[in-house]
N, C-alpha and C positions, 0 to 999 in steps of 0.2 A: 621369752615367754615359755617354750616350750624345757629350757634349761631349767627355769624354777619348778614348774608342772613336774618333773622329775623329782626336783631336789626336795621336793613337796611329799611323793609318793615314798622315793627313800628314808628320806623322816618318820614317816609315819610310820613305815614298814618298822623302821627299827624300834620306834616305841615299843608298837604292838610286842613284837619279838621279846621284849626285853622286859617287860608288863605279864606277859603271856609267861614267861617262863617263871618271873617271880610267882604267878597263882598255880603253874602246875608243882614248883617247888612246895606251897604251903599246904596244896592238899595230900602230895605226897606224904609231907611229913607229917599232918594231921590223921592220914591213914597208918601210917606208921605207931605215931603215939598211941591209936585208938586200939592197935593190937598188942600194946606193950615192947614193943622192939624198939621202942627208943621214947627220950622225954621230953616234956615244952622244950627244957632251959639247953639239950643238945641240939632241937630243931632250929632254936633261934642264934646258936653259936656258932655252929655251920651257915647257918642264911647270912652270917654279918660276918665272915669269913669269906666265902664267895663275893657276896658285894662288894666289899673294900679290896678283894684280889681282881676281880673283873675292870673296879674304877681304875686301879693304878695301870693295869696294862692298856685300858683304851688310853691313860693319860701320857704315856709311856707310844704309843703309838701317833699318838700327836707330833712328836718329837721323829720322825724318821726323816722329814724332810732334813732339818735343820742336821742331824747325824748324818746325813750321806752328804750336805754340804760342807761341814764341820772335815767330814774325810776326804774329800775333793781337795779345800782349802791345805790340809796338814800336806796332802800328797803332794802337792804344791810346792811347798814351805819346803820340804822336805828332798823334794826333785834340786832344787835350788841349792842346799845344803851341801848337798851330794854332787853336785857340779866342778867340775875342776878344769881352769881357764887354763891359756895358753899362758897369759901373763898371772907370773908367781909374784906377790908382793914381799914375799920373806926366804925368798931364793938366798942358802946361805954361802953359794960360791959368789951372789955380787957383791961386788965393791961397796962398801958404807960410806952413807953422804955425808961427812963432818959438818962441809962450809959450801954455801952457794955463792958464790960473787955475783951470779944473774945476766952472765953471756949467754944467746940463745942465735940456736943456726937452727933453720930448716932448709935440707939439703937435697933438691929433686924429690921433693914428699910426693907420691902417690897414693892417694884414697880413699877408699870406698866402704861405707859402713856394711855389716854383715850380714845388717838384712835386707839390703838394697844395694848388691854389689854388681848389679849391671849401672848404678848410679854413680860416676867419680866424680868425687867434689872436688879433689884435687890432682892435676894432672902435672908433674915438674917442678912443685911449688917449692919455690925458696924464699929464706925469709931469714934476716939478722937480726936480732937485737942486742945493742950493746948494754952491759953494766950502768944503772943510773938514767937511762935513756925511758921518757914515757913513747906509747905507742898509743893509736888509736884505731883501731879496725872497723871501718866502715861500708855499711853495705848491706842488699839485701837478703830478707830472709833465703836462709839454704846456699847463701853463698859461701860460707865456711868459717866463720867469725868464733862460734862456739867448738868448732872442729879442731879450731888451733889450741885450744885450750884442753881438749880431752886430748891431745896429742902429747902435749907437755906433762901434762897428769899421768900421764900413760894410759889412760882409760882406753885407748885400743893402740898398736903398732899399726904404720904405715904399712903398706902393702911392696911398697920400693921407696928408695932412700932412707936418710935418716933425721933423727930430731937431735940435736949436739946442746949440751948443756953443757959451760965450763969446757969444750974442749973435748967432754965426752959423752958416748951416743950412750941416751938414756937405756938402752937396753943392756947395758955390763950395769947398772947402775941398781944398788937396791933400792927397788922402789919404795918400801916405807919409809925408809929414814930419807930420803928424796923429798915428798911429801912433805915432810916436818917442815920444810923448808920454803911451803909453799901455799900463799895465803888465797883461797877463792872466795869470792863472794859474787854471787848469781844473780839473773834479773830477778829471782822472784824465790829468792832463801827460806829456807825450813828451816823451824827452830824444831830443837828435840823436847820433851817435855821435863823438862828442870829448870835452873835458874840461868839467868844470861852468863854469871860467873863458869858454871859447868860446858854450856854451850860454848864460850869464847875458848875453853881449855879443855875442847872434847879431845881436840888431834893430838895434846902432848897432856898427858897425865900426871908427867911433873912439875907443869908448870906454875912456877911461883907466881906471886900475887904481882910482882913490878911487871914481870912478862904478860899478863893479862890485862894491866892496865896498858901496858906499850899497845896490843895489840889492836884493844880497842880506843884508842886516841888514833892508830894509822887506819883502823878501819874511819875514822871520823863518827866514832860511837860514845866513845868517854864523856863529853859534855851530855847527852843526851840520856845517858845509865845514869848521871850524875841526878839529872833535872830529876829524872823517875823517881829514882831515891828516895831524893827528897819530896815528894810528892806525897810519897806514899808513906813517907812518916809525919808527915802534916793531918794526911789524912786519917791515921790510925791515933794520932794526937801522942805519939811519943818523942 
């Protein structure tokens, strides 16, 4: 109550304010005119001069919130940018990945994400997987299911031990061309805003049209792109 009872007086006040100064403007220059020091057509040139300079700065001040968020957000963006990890993805003394055969060791892994490093998820943790072999990782949340996966990604280094890819520890390893070699799909995927063809072949840029169909027939996507398709040239009647 007492909030609007203000915002009530403030209003007003501004009106007045702004009313008020429009009539001491036209008497002024009505005193003005009447002694010859200036004319109707310059009084009312300056009044529409003023007016339309006063509208755009109060509209112009409207805008400060959304400007110091707008600069929050970029310093942001920008802190981010400006960031530089420990893990180089285009390190050019690593080794280039040619071929994966898809042996995987985890050897005495120890743990702990960086913002929760009095947290170990993993304490000695070893783990083989052979070439061709499926795995199933089961378990509750925060037990480390997804950990093993940013592990292999290299999305962070263990803290002790190693992660062995082929024989050798992903950290002599360049990590993009590593990568290329490596297909993730999440409980709960982001598509980027283009077409599934651009999506399916965001990680390799040259990849030909058989490579993108390969990829989404193993993702168990191809029948389904297919069905779309066709759908939507039914629906468009071409």
């Amino acid at each position: 109550m007492v909030r609007s009872q203000v915002a009530g007086l403030g209003l007003g006040a501004a009106t007045f304010c702004l009313y008020a100064s429009f009539g001491l403007y036209f008497w002024y220059g009505g005193f003005l005119a009447s002694k010859g020091q200036a004319t109707l057509t310059q009084v009312l040139k300056v009044f529409l001069v003023i007016v339309s300079s006063v509208r755009v700065l109060a509209e112009a001040g409207t805008l400060t919130p959304d400007v110091a968020k707008g600069a929050a957000a970029a310093a942001s963006v920008f802190e981010i940018l400006d960031h530089r990890t420990k893990i180089d993805a285009n390190n050019p003394k690593a080794e280039k990945v040619e071929k994966v055969d898809g042996n995987i060791e985890f050897l005495n892994v120890q743990f702990a994400y960086p913002s929760r490093p009095d947290v170990m998820v993993f304490k000695n943790f070893s783990l083989k997987v052979d070439v061709g072999s499926t795995v199933a990782m089961v378990g509750q949340s925060g037990s480390g299911k997804s950990t093993i996966i940013g592990l292999i990604e290299r999305f962070y280094d263990p803290l002790q031990g190693s992660v062995i890819i082929d024989g050798k520890d992903i950290r002599n390893l360049h990590l993009q061309s590593l990568r290329q070699h490596i297909g993730l799909v999440s409980q709960e995927p982001t598509l980027f805003a283009c077409s599934l063809r651009e999506n399916i072949a965001y990680g390799k840029k040259d990849a030909t049209e058989a490579e993108i169909v390969e990829a989404a027939r193993a993702a168990n996507a191809h029948n389904f792109i297919r069905l779309v398709n066709t759908a939507s040239l039914l629906y468009h009647g071409t």
